[in-house]
mmCIF file as Biopython writes it, N, C-alpha, C and O atoms, coordinates in Angstrom:
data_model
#
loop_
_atom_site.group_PDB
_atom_site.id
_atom_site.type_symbol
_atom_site.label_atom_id
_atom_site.label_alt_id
_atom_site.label_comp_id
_atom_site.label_asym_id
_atom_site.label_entity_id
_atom_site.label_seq_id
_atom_site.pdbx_PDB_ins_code
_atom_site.Cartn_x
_atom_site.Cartn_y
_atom_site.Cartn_z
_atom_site.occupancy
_atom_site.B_iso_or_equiv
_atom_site.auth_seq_id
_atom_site.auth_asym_id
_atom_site.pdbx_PDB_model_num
ATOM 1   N N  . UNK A ? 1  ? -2.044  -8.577  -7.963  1.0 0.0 1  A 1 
ATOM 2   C CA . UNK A ? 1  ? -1.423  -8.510  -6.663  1.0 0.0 1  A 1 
ATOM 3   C C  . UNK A ? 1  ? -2.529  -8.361  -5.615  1.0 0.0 1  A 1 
ATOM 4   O O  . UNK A ? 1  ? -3.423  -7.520  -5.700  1.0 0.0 1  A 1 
ATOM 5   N N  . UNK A ? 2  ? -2.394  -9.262  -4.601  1.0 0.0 2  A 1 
ATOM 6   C CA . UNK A ? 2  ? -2.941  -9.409  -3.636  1.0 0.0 2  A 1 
ATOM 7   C C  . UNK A ? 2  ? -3.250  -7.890  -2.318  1.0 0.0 2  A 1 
ATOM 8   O O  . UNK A ? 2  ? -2.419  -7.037  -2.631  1.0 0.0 2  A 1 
ATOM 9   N N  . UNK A ? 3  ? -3.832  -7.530  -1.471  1.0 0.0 3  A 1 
ATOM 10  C CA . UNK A ? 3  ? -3.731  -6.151  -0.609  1.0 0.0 3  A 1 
ATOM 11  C C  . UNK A ? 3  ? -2.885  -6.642  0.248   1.0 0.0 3  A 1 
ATOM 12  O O  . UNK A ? 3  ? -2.100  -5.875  0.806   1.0 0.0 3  A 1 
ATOM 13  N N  . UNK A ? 4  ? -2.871  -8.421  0.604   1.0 0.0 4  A 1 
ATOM 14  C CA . UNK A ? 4  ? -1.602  -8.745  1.575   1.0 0.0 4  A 1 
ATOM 15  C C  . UNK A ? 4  ? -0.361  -8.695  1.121   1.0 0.0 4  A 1 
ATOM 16  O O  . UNK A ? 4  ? 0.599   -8.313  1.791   1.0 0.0 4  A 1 
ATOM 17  N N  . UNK A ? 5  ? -0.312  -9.145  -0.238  1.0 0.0 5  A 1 
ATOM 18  C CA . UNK A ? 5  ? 1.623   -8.630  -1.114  1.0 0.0 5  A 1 
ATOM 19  C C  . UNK A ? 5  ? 2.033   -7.259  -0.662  1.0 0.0 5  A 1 
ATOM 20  O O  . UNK A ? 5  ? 3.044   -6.825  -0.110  1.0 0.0 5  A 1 
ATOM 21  N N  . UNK A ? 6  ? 0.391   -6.473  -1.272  1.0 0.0 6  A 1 
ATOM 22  C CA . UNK A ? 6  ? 1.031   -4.756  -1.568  1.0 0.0 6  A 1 
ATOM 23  C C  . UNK A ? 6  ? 1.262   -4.258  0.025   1.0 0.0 6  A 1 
ATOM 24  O O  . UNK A ? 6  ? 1.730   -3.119  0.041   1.0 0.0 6  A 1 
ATOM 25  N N  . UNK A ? 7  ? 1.065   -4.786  1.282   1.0 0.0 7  A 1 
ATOM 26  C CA . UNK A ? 7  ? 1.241   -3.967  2.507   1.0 0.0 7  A 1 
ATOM 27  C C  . UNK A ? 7  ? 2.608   -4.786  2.515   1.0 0.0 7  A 1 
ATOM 28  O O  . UNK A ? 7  ? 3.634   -4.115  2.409   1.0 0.0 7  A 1 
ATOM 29  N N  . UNK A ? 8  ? 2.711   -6.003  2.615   1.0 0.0 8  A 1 
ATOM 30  C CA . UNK A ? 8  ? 4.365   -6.246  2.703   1.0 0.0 8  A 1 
ATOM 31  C C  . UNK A ? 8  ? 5.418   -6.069  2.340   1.0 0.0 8  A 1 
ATOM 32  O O  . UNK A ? 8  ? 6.494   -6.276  2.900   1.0 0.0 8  A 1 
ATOM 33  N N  . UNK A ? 9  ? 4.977   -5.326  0.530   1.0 0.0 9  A 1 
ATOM 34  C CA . UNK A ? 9  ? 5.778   -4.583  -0.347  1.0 0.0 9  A 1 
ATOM 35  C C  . UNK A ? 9  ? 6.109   -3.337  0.612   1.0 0.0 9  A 1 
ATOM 36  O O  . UNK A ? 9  ? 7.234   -3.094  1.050   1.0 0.0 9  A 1 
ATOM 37  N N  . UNK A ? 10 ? 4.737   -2.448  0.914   1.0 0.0 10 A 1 
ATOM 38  C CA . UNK A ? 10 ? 5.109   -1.223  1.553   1.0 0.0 10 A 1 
ATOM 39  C C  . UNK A ? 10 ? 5.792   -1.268  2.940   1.0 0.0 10 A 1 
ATOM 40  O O  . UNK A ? 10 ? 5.932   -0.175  3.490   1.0 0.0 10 A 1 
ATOM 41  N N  . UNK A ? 11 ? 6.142   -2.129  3.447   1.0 0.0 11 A 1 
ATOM 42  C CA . UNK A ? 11 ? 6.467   -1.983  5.219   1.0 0.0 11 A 1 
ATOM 43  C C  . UNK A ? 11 ? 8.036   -2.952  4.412   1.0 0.0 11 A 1 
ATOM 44  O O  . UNK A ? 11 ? 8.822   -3.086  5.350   1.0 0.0 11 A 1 
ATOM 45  N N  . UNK A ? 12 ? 8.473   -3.399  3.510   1.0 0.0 12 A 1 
ATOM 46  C CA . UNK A ? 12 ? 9.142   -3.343  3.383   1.0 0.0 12 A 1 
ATOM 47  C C  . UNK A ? 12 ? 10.335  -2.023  2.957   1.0 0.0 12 A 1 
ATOM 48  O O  . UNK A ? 12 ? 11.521  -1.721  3.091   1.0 0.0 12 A 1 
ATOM 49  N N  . UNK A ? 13 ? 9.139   -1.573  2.405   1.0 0.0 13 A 1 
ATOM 50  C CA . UNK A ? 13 ? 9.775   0.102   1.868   1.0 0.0 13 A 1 
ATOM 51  C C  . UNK A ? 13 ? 10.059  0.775   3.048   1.0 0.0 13 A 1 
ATOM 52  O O  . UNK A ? 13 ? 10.816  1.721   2.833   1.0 0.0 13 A 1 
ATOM 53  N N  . UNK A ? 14 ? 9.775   0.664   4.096   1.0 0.0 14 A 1 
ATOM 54  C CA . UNK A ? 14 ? 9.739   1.628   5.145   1.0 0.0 14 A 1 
ATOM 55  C C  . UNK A ? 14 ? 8.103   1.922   5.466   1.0 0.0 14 A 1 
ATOM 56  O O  . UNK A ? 14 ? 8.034   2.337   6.623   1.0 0.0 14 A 1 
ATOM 57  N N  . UNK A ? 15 ? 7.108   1.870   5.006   1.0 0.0 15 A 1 
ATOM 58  C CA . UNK A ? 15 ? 6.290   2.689   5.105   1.0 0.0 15 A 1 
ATOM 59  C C  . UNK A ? 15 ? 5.563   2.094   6.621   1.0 0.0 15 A 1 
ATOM 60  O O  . UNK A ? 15 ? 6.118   1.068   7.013   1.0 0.0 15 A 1 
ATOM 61  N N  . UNK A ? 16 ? 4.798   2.423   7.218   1.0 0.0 16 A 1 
ATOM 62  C CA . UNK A ? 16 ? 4.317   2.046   8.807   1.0 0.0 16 A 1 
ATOM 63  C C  . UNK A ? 16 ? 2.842   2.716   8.890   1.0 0.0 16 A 1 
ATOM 64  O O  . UNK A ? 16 ? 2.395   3.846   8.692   1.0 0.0 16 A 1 
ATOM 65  N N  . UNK A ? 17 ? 2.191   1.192   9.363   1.0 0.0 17 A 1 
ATOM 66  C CA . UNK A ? 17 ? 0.545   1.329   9.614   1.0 0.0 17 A 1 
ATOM 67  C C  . UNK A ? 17 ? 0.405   1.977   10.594  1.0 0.0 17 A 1 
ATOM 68  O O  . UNK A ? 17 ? 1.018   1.580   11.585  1.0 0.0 17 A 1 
ATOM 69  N N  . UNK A ? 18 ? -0.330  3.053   10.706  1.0 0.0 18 A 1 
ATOM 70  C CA . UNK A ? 18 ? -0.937  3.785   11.284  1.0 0.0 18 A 1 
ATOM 71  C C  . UNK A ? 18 ? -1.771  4.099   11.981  1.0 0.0 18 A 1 
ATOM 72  O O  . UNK A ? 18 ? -1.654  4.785   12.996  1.0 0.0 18 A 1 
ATOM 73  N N  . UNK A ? 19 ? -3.410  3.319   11.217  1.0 0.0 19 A 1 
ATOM 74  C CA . UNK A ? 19 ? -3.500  2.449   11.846  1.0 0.0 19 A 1 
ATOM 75  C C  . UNK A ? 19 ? -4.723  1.832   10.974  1.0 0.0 19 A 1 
ATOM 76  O O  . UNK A ? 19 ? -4.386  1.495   9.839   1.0 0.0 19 A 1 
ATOM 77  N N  . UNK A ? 20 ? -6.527  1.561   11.423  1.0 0.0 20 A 1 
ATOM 78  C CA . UNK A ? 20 ? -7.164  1.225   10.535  1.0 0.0 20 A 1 
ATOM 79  C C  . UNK A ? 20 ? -7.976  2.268   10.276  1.0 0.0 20 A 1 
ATOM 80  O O  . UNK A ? 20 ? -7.842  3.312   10.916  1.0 0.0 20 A 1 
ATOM 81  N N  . UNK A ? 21 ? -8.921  2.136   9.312   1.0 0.0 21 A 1 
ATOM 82  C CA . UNK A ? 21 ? -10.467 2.844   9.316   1.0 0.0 21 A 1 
ATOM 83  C C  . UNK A ? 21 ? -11.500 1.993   8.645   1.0 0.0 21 A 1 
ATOM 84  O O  . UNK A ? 21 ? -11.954 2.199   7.520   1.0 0.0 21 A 1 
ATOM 85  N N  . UNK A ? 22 ? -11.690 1.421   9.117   1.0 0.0 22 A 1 
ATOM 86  C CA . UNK A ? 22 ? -13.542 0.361   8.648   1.0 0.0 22 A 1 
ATOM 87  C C  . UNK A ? 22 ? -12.246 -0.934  8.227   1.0 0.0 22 A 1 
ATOM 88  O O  . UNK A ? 22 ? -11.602 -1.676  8.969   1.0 0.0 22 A 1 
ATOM 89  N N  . UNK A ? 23 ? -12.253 -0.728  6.281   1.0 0.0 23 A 1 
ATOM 90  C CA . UNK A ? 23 ? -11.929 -1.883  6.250   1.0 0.0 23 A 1 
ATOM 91  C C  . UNK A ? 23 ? -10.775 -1.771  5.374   1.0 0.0 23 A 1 
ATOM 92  O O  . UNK A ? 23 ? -10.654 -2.602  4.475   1.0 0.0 23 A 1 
ATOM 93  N N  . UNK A ? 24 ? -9.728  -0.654  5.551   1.0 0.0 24 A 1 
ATOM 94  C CA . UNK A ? 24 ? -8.969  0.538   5.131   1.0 0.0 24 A 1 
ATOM 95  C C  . UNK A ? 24 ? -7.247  0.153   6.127   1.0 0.0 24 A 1 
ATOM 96  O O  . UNK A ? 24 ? -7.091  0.524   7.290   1.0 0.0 24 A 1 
ATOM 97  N N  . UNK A ? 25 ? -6.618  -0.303  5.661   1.0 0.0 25 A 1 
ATOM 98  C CA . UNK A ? 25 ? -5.462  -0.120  6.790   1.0 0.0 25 A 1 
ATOM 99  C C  . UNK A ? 25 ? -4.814  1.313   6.329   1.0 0.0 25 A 1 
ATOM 100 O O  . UNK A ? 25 ? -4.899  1.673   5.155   1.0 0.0 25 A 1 
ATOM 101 N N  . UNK A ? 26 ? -4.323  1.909   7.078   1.0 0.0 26 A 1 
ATOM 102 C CA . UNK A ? 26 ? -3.314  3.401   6.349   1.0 0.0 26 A 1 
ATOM 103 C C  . UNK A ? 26 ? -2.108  3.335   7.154   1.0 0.0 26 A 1 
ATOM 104 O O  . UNK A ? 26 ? -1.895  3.189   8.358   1.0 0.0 26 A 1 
ATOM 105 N N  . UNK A ? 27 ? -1.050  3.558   5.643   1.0 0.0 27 A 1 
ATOM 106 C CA . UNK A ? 27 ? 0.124   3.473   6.198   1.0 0.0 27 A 1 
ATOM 107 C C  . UNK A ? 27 ? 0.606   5.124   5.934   1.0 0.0 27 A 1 
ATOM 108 O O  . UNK A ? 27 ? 0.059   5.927   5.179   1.0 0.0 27 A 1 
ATOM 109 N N  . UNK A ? 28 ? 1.586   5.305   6.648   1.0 0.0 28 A 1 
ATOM 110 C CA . UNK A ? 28 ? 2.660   6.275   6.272   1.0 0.0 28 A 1 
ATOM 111 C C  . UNK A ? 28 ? 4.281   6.376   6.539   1.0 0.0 28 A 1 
ATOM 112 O O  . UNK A ? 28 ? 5.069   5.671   7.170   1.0 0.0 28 A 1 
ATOM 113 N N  . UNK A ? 29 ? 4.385   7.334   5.924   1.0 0.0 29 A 1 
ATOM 114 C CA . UNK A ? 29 ? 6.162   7.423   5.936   1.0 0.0 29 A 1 
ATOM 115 C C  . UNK A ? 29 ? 6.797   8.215   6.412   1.0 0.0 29 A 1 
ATOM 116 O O  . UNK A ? 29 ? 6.452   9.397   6.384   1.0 0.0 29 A 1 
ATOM 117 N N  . UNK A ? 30 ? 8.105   7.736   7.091   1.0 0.0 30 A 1 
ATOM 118 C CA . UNK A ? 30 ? 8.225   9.289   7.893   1.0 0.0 30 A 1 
ATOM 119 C C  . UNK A ? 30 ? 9.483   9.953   6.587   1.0 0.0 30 A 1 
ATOM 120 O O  . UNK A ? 30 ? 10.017  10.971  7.028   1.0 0.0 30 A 1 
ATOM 121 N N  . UNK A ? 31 ? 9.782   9.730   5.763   1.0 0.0 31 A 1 
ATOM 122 C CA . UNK A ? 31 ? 10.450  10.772  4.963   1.0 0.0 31 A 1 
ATOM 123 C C  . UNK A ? 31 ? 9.372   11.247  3.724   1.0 0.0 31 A 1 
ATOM 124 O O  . UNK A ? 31 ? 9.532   12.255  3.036   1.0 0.0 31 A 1 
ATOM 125 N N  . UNK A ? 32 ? 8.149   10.210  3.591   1.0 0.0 32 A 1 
ATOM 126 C CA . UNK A ? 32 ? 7.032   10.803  1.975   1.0 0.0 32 A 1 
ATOM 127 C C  . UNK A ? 32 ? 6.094   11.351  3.261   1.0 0.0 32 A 1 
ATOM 128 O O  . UNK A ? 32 ? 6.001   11.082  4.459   1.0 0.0 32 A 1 
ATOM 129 N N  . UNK A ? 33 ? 5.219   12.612  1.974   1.0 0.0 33 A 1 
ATOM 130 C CA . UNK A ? 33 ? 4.293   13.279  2.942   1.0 0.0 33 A 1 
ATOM 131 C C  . UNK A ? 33 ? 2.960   12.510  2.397   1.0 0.0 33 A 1 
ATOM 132 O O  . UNK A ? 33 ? 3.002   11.742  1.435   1.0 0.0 33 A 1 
ATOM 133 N N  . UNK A ? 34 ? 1.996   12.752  2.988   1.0 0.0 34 A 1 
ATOM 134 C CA . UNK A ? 34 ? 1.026   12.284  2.724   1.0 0.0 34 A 1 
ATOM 135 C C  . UNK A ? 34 ? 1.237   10.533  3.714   1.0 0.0 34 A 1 
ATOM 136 O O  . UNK A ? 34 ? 2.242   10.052  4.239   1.0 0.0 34 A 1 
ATOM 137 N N  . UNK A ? 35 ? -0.289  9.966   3.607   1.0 0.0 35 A 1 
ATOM 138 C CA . UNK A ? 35 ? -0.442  8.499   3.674   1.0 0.0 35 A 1 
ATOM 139 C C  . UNK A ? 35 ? -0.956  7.635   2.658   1.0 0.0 35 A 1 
ATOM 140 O O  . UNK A ? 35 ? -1.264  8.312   1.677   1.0 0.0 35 A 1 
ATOM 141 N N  . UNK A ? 36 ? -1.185  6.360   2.482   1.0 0.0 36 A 1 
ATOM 142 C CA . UNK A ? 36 ? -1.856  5.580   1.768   1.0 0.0 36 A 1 
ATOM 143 C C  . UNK A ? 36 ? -2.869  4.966   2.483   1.0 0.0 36 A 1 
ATOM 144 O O  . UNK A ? 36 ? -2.649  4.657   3.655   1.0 0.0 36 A 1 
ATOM 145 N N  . UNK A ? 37 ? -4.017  4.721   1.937   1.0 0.0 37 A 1 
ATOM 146 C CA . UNK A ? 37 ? -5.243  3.841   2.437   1.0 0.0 37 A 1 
ATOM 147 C C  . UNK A ? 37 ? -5.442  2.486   1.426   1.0 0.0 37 A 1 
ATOM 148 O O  . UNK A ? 37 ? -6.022  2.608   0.347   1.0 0.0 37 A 1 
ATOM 149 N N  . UNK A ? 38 ? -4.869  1.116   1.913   1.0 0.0 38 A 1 
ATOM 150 C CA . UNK A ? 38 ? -5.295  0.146   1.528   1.0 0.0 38 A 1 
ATOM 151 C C  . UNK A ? 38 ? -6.147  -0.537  1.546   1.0 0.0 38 A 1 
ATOM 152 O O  . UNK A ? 38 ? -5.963  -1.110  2.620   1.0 0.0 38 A 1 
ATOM 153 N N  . UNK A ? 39 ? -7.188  -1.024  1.051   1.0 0.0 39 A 1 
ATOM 154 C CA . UNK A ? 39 ? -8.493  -1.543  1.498   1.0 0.0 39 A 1 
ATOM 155 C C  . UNK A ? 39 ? -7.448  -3.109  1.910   1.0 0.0 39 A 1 
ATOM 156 O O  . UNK A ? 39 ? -6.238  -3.256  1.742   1.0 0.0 39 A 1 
ATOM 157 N N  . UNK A ? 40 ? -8.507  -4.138  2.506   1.0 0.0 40 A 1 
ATOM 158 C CA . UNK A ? 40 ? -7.679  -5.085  3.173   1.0 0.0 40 A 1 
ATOM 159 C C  . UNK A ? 40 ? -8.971  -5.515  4.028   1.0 0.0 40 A 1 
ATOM 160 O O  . UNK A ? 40 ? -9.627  -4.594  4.515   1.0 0.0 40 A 1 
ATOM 161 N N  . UNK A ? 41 ? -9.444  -7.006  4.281   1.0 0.0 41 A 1 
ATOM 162 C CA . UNK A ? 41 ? -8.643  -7.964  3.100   1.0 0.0 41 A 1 
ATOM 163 C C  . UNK A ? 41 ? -9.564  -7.765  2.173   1.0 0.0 41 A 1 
ATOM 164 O O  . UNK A ? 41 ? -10.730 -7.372  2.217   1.0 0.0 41 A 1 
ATOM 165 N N  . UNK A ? 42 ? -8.384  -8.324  0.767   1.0 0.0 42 A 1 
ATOM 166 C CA . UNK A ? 42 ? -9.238  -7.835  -0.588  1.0 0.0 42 A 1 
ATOM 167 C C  . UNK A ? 42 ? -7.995  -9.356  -1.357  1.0 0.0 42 A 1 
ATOM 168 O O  . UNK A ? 42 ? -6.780  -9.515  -1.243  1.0 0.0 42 A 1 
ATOM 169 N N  . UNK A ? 43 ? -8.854  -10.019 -1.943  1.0 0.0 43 A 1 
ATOM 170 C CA . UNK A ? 43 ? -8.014  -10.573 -2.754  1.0 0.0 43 A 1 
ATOM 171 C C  . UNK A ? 43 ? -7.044  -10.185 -4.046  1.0 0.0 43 A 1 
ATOM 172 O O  . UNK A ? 43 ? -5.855  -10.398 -4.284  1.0 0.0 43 A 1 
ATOM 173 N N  . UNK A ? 44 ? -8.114  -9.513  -4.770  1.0 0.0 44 A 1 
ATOM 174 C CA . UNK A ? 44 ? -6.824  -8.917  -5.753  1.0 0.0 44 A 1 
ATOM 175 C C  . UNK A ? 44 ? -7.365  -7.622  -6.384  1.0 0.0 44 A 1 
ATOM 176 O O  . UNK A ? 44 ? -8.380  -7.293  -6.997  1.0 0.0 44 A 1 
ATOM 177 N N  . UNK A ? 45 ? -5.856  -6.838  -5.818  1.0 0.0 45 A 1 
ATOM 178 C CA . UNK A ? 45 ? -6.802  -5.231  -6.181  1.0 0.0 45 A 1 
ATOM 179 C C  . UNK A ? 45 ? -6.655  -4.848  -7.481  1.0 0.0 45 A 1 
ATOM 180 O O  . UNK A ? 45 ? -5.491  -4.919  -7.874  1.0 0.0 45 A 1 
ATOM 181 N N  . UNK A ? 46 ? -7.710  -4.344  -8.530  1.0 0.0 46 A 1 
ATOM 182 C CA . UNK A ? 46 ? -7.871  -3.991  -9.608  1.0 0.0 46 A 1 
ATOM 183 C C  . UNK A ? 46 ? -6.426  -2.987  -10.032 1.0 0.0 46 A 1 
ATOM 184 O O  . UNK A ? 46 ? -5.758  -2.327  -9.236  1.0 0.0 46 A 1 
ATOM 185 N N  . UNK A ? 47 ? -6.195  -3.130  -11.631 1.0 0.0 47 A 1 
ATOM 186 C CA . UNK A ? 47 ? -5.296  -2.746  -12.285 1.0 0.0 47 A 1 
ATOM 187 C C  . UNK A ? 47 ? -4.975  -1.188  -11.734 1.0 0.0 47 A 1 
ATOM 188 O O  . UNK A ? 47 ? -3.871  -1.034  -11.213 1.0 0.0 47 A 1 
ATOM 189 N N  . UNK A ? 48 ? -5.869  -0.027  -11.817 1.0 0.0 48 A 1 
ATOM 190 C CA . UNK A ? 48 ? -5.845  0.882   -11.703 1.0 0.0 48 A 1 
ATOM 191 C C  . UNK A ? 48 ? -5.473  1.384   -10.233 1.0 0.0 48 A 1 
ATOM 192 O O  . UNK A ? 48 ? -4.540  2.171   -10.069 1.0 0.0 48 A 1 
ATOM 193 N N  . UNK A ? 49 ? -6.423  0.783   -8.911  1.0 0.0 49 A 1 
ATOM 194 C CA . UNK A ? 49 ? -6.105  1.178   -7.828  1.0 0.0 49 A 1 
ATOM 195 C C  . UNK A ? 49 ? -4.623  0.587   -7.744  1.0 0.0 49 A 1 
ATOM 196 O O  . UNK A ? 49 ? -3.851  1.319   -7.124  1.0 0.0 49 A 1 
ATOM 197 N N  . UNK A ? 50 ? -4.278  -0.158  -8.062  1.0 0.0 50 A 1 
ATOM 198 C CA . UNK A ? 50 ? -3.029  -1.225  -7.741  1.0 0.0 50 A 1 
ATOM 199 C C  . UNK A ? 50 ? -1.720  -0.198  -8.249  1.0 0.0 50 A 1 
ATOM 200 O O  . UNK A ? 50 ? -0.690  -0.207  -7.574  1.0 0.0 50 A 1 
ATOM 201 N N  . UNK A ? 51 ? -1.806  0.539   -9.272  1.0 0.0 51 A 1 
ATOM 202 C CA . UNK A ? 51 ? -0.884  1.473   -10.121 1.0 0.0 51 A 1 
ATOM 203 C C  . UNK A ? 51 ? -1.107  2.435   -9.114  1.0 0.0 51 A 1 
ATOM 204 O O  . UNK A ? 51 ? -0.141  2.573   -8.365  1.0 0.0 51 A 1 
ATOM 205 N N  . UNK A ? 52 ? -2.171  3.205   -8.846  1.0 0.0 52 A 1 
ATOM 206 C CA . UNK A ? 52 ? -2.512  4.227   -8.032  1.0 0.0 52 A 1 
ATOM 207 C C  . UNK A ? 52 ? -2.155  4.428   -7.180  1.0 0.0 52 A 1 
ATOM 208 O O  . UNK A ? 52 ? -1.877  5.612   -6.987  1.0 0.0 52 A 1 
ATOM 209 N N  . UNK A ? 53 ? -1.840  3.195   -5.786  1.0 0.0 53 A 1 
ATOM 210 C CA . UNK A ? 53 ? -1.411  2.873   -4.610  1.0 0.0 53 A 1 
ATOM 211 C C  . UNK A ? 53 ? 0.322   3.207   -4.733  1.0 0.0 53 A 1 
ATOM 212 O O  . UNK A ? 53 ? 0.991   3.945   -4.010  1.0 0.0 53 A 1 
ATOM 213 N N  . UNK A ? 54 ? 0.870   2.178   -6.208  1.0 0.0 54 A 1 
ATOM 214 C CA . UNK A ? 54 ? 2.017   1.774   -5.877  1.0 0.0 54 A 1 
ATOM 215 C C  . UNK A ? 54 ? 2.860   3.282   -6.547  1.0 0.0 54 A 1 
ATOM 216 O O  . UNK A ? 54 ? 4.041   3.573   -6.355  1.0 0.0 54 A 1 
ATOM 217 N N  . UNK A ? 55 ? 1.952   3.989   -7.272  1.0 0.0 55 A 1 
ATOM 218 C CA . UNK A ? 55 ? 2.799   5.464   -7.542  1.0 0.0 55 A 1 
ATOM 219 C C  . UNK A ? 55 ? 2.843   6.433   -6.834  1.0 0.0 55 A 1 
ATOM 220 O O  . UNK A ? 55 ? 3.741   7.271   -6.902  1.0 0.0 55 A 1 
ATOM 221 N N  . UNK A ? 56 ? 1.467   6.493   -5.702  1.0 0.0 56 A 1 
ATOM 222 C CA . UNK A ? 56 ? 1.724   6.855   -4.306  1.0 0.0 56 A 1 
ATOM 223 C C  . UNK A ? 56 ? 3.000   6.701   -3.403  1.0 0.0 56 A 1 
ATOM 224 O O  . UNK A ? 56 ? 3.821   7.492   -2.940  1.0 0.0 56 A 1 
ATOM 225 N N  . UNK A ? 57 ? 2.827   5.440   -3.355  1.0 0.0 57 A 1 
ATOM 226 C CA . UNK A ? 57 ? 4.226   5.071   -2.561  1.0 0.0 57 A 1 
ATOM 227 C C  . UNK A ? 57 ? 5.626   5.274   -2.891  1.0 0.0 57 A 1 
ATOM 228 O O  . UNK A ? 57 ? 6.538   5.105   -2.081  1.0 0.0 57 A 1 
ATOM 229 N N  . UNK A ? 58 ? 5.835   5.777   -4.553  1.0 0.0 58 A 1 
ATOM 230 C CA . UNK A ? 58 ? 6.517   5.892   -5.088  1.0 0.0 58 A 1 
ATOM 231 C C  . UNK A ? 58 ? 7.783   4.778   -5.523  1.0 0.0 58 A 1 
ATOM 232 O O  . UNK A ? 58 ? 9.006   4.830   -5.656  1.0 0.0 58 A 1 
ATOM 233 N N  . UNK A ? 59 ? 6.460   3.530   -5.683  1.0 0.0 59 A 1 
ATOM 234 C CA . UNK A ? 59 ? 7.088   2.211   -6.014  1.0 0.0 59 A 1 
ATOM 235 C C  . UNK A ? 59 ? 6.784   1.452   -7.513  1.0 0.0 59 A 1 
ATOM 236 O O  . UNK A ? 59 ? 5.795   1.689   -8.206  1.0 0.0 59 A 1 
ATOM 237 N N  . UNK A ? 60 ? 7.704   0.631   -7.798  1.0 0.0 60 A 1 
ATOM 238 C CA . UNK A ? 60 ? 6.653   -0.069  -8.968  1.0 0.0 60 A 1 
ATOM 239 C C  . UNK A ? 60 ? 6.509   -1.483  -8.325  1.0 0.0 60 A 1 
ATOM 240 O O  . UNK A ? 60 ? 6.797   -1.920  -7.211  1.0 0.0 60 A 1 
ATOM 241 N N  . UNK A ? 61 ? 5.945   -2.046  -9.466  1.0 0.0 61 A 1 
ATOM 242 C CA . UNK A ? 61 ? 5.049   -3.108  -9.534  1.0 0.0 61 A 1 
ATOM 243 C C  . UNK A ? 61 ? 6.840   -4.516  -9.154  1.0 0.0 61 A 1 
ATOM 244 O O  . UNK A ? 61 ? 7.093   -5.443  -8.385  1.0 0.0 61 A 1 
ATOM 245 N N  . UNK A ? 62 ? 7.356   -3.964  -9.983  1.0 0.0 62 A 1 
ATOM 246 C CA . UNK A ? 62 ? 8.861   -5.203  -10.262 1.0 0.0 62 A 1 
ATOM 247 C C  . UNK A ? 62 ? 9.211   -5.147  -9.420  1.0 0.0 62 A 1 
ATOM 248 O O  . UNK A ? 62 ? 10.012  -6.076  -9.317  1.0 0.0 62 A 1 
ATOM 249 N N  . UNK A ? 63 ? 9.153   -4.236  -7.973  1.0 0.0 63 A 1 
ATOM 250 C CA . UNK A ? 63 ? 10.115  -4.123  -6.975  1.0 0.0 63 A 1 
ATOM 251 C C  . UNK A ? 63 ? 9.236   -4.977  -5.634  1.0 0.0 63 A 1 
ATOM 252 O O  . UNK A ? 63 ? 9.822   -5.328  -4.610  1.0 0.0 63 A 1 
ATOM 253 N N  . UNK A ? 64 ? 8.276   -5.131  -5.790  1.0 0.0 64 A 1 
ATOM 254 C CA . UNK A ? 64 ? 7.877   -5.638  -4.882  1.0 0.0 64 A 1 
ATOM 255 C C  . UNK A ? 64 ? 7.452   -7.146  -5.419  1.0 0.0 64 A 1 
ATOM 256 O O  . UNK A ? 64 ? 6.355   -7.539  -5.024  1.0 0.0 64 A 1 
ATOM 257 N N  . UNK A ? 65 ? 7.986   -7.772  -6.028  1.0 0.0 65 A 1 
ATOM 258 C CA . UNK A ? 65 ? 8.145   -9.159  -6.556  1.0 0.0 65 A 1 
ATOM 259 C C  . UNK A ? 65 ? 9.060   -10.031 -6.372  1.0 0.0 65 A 1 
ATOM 260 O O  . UNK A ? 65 ? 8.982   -11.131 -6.918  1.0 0.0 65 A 1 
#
């Protein structure tokens, strides 16, 4: 999965950019605490950050497909 899928996955969820840092977009949510930091642009983010991000968000992988 692409860093452009996984932010459209998340702003589909609700979640809302915040804004940037270097090369970092960060989103957050107004009902989850915390934010996420997506690197961006990135063609395809490795297995681990990609799980990492999307259990953050408290999403899986099938739902944003």
């Amino acid at each position: 999965m692409t860093s452009a899928e996984l932010i459209k996955c998340l702003e589909k969820a609700g979640w809302l950019r915040r804004g940037t840092k270097g090369s970092h977009h960060v989103y957050v949510h107004p009902d989850r605490p915390g934010h996420i930091s997506v690197p961006h642009p990135r063609e395809d983010l490795g297995p681990g950050l990609l799980h990492k991000l999307l259990k953050q968000a408290g999403l899986k992988e099938v739902n944003c497909k």
